[in-house]
Residue frames relative to the residue before (quaternion, step in Angstrom):
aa qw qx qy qz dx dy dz
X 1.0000 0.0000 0.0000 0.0000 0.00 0.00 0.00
X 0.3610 -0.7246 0.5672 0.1517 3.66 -1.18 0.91
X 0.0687 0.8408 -0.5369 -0.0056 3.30 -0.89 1.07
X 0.3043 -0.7232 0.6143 0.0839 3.94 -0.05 1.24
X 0.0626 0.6996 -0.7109 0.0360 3.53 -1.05 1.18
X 0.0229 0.8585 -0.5074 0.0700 3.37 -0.57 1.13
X 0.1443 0.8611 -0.4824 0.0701 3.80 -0.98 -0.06
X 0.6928 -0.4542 0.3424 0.4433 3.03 -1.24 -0.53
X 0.3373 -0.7557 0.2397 0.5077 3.59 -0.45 0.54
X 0.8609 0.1052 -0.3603 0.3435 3.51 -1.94 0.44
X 0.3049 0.7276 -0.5697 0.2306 2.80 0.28 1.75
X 0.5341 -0.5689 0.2498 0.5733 3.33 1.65 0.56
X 0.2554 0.7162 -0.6338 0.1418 3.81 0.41 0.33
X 0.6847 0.4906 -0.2961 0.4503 4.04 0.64 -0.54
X 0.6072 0.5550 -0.2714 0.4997 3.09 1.11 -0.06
X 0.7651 0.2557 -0.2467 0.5370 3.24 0.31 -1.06
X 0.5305 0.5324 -0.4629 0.4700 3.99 0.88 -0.10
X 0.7089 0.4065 -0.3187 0.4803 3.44 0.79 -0.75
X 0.6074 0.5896 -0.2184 0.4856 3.77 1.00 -0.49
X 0.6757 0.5497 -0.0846 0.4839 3.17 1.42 -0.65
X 0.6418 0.6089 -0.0335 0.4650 3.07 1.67 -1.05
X 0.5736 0.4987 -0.0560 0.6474 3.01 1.69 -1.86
X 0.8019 0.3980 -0.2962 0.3330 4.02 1.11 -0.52
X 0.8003 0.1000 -0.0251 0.5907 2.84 1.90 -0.64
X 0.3732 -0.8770 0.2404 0.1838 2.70 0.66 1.68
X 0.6337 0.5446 -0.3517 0.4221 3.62 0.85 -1.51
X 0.4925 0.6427 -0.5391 0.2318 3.92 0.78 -0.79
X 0.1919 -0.7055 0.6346 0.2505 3.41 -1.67 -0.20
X 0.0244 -0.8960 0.4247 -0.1275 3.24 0.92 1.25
X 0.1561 -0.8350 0.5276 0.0102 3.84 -1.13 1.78
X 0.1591 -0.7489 0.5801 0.2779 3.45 -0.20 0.41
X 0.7676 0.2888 -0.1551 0.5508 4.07 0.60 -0.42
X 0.0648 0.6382 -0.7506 0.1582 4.32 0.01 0.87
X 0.3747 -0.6235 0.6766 0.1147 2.74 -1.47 1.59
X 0.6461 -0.6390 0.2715 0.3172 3.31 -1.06 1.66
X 0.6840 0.4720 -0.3343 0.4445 3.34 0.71 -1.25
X 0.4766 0.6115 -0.3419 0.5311 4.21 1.36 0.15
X 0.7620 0.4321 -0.1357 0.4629 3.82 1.12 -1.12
X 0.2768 0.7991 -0.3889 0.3655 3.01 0.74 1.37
X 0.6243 -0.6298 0.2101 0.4116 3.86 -0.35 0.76
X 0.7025 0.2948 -0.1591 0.6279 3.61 -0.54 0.52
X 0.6617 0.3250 -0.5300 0.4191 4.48 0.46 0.13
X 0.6757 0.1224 -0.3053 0.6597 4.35 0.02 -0.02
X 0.5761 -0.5384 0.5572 0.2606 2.97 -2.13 1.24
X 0.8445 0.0500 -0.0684 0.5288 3.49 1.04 -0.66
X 0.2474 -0.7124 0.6272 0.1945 3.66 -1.07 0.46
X 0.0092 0.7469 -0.6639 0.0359 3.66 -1.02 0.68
X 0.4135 -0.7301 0.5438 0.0173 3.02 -0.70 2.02
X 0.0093 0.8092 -0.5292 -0.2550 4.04 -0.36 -0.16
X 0.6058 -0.6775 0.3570 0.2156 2.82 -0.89 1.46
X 0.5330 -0.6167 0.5242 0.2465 3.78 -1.53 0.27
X 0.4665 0.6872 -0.3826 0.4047 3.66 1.35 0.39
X 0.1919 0.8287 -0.3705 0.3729 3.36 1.26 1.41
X 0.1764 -0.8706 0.1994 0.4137 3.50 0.25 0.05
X 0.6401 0.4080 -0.2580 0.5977 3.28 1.66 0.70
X 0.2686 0.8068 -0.4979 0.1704 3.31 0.62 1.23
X 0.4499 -0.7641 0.4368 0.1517 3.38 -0.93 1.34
X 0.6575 -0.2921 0.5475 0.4272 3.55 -1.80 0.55
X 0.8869 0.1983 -0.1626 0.3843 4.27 -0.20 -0.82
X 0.3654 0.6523 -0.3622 0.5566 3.13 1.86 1.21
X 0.6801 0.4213 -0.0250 0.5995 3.11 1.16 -1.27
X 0.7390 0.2441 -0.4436 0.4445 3.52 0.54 0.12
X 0.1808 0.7771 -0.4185 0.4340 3.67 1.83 -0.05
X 0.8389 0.2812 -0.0526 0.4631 2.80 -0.29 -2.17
X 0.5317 0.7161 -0.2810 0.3544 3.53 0.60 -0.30
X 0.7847 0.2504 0.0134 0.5669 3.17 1.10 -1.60
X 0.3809 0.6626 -0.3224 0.5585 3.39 1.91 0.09
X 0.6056 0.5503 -0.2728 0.5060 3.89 0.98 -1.28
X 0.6698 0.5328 -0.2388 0.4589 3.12 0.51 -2.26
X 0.6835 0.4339 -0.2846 0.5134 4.38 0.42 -0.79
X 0.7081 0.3632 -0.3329 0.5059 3.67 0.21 -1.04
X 0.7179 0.3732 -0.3529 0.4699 3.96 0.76 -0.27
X 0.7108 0.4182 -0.3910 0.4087 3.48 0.58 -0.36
X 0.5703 0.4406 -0.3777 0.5814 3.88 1.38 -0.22
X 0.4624 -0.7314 0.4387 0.2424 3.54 0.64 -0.13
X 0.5217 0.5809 -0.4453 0.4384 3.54 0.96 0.92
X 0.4595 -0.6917 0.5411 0.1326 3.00 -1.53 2.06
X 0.2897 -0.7024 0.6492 -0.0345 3.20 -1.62 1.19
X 0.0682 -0.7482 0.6372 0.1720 3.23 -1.42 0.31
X 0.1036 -0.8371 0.3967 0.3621 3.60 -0.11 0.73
X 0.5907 -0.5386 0.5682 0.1953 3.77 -1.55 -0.01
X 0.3836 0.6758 -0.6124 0.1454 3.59 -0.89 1.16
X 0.4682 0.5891 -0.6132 0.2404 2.94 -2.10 1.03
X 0.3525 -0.7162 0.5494 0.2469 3.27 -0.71 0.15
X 0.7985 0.0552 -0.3211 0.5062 3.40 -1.31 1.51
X 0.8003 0.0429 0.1135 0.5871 3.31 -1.44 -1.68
X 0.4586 0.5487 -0.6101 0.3412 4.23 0.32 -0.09
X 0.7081 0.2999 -0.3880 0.5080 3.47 -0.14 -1.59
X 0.6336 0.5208 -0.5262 0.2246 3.39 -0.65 -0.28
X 0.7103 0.3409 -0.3046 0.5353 3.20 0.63 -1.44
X 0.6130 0.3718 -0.5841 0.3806 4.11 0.77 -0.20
X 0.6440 0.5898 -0.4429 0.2030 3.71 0.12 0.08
X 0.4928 0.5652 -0.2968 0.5913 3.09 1.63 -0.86
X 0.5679 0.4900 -0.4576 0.4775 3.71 0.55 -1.18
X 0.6645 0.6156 -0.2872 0.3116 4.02 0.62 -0.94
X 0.7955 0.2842 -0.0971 0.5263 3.35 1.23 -1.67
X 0.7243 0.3261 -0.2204 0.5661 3.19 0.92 -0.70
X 0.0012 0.8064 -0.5905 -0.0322 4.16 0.08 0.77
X 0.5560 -0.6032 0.4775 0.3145 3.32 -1.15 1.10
X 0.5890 -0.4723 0.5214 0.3977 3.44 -1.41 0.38
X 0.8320 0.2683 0.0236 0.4850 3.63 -1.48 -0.44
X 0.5408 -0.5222 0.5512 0.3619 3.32 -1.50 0.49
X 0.6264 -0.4740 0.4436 0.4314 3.82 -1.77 0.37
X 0.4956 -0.7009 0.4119 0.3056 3.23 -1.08 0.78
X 0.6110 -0.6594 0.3453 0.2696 3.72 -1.15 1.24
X 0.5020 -0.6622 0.4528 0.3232 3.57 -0.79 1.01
X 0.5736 -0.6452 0.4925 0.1107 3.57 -1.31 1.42
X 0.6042 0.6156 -0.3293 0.3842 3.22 0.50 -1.69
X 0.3485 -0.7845 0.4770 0.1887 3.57 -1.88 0.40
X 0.0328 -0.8935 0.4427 -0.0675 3.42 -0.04 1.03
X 0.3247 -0.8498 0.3540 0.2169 3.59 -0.32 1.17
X 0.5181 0.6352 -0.3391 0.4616 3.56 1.73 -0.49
X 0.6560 0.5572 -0.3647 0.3552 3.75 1.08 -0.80
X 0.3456 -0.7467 0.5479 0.1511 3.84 -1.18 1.03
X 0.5221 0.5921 -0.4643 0.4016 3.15 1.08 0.94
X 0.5935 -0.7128 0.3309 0.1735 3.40 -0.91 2.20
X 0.5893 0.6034 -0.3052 0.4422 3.53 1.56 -0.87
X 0.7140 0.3166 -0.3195 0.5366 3.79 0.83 -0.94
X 0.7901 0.3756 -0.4265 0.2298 3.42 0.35 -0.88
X 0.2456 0.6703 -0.5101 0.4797 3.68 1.73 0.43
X 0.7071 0.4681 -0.3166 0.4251 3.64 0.34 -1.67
X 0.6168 0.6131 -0.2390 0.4320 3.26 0.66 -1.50
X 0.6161 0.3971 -0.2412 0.6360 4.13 0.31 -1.28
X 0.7479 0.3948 -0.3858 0.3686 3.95 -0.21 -0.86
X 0.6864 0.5560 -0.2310 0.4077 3.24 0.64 -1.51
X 0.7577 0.3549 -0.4552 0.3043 3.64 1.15 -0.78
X 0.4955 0.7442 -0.2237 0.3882 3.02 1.77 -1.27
X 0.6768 0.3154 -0.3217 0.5821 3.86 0.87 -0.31
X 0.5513 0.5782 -0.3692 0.4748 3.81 0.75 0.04
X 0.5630 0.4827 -0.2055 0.6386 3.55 1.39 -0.66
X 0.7349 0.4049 -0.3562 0.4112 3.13 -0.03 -1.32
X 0.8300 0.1893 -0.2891 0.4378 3.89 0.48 -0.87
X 0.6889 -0.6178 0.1381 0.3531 3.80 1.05 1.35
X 0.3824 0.4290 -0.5241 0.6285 4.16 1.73 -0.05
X 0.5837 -0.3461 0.7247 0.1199 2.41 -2.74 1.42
X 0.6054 -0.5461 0.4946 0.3008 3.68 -1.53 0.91
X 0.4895 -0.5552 0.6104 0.2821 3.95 -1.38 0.54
C-alpha cells in the first residue's frame, strides 16, 4: 500500500514516514511525491500533517495553506495528522488502518443525555430500585 505524507515544511513529515515505515513495514511510505505524482488514485492514502506544533510559523501556514488549496483543486482526499510524538502516529494508523464499526456507545447512566436508549435504562433502572424498596447507587 502507498502512503504520501506531506505538509508544510518541518512539520515532522520524515519522521512520522519513517515511524510509519519501521511500524508497518509492508507500507510504501513518501515523505516528498513530486506534485505532478499526487494525483487522485496514485497513494492509497495521503496524510496532511497538521499545524498543531508548538512553534508554527506565518511560512508554515501559508505552506499548509497552499498545500490544501493543491490537494483540493487536483482533487485528492486527505486525512490530516495531529499530536505530538507517539499521538501522530497512532492518528495515522487511526487514518490507514480504520477501526471496523463505529466506537462503542457509552454504558454509564446519565440523566442530562437525550438519548431514548439510556433514559429507558435510566427510568427502568430507577423504577426497579423502588419497586424492591433500596434508594438508586
Amino acid at each position: 500500500m502507498k502512503i504520501a505524507v506531506v505538509g508544510a515544511p518541518a512539520t515532522g513529515k520524515t519522521r512520522l514516514a519513517q515511524a510509519l515505515a519501521q511500524h508497518l513495514p509492508e507500507l510504501q511510505v513518501s515523505d516528498a511525491p513530486a506534485p505532478d505524482v499526487l494525483k487522485p488514485g496514485a497513494y492509497a492514502h495521503v496524510l496532511l500533517m497538521g499545524l498543531d506544533l508548538p512553534d508554527s510559523t506565518a511560512a508554515q501556514e501559508e505552506a499548509d495553506a497552499n498545500l490544501r488549496a493543491q490537494l483540493a483543486a487536483d482533487g485528492v482526499a486527505y486525512g490530516v495528522v495531529y499530536g505530538l510524538g507517539p499521538q501522530r502516529l497512532r492518528s495515522a494508523l487511526r487514518l490507514i488502518t480504520p477501526q471496523d464499526g463505529p466506537p462503542p456507545r457509552w454504558t454509564g447512566p446519565c440523566e442530562r443525555c437525550a438519548d431514548p436508549d439510556c433514559e429507558f435504562k435510566l427510568f427502568t433502572g430507577l423504577m426497579n430500585s423502588k419497586a424492591a424498596g433500596r434508594l438508586p447507587s
